[in-house]
C-alpha positions as CSV (number, residue, x, y, z in Angstrom):
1,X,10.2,-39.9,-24.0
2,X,7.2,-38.4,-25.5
3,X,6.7,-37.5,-29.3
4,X,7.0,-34.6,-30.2
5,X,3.6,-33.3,-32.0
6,X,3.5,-29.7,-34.2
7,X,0.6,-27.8,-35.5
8,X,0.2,-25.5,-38.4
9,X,-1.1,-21.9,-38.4
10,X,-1.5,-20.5,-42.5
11,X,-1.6,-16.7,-43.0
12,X,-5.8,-17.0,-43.3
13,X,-5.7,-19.2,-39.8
14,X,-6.5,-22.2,-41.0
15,X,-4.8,-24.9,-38.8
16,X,-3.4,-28.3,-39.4
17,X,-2.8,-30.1,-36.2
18,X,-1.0,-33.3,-35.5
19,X,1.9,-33.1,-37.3
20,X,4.5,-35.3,-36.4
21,X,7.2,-34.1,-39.3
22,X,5.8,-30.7,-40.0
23,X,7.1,-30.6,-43.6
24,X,6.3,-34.1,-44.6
25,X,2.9,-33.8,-43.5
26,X,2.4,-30.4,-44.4
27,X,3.1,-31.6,-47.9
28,X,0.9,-34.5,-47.7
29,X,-1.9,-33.1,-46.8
30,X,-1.6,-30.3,-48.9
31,X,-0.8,-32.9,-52.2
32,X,2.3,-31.7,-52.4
33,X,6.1,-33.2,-52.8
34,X,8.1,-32.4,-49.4
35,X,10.7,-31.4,-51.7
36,X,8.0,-28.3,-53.2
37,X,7.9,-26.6,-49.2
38,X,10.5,-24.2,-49.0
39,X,11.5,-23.3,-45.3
40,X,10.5,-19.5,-43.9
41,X,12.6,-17.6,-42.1
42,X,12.0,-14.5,-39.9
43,X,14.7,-11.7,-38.6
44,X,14.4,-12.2,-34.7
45,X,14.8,-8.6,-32.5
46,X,18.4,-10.0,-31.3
47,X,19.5,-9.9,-34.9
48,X,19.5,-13.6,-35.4
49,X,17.5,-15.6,-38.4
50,X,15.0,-17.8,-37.2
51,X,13.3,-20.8,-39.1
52,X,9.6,-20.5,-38.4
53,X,7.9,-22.5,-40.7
54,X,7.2,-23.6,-44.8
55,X,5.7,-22.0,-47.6
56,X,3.7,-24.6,-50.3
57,X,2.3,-22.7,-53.2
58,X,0.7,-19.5,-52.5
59,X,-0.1,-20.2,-48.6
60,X,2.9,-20.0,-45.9
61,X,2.6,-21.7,-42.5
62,X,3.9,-21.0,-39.4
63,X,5.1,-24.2,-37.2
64,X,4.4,-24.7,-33.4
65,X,5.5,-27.7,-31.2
66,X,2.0,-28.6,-29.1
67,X,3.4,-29.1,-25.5
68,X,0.7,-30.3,-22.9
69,X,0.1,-27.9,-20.0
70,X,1.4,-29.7,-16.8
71,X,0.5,-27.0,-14.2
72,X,1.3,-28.6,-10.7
73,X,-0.7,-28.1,-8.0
């Protein structure tokens, strides 16, 4: 089974990219206590509430799992 790897999109675009615990590393990199990142949450057209990422500080990030594109031929 392959790990599973995220990436990081902040509301100016600036990208972190190999995250393998988004809000662990989020936080580290940011010098920041995982316990400071509060999750986001977004209202979803079919009326549910979807988890979409962290806020640390001022910035907010949306989260993305990186999947490899396996096209077959």
């Amino acid at each position: 089974m392959e790990k599973k790897v995220y990436m990081a999109i902040d509301q100016y675009g600036e990208t972190l990219h190999g995250l393998e615990h988004p809000r662990k590393d989020i936080a580290n990199r940011l010098g920041y206590s995982s316990s400071s990142l509060h999750k986001l949450y977004v209202d979803g057209q079919d009326g549910e509430v979807y988890h979409v990422g962290y806020s640390a500080g001022c910035r907010w990030f949306d989260v993305y799992e990186v999947v490899p594109m396996r096209v077959k031929q």
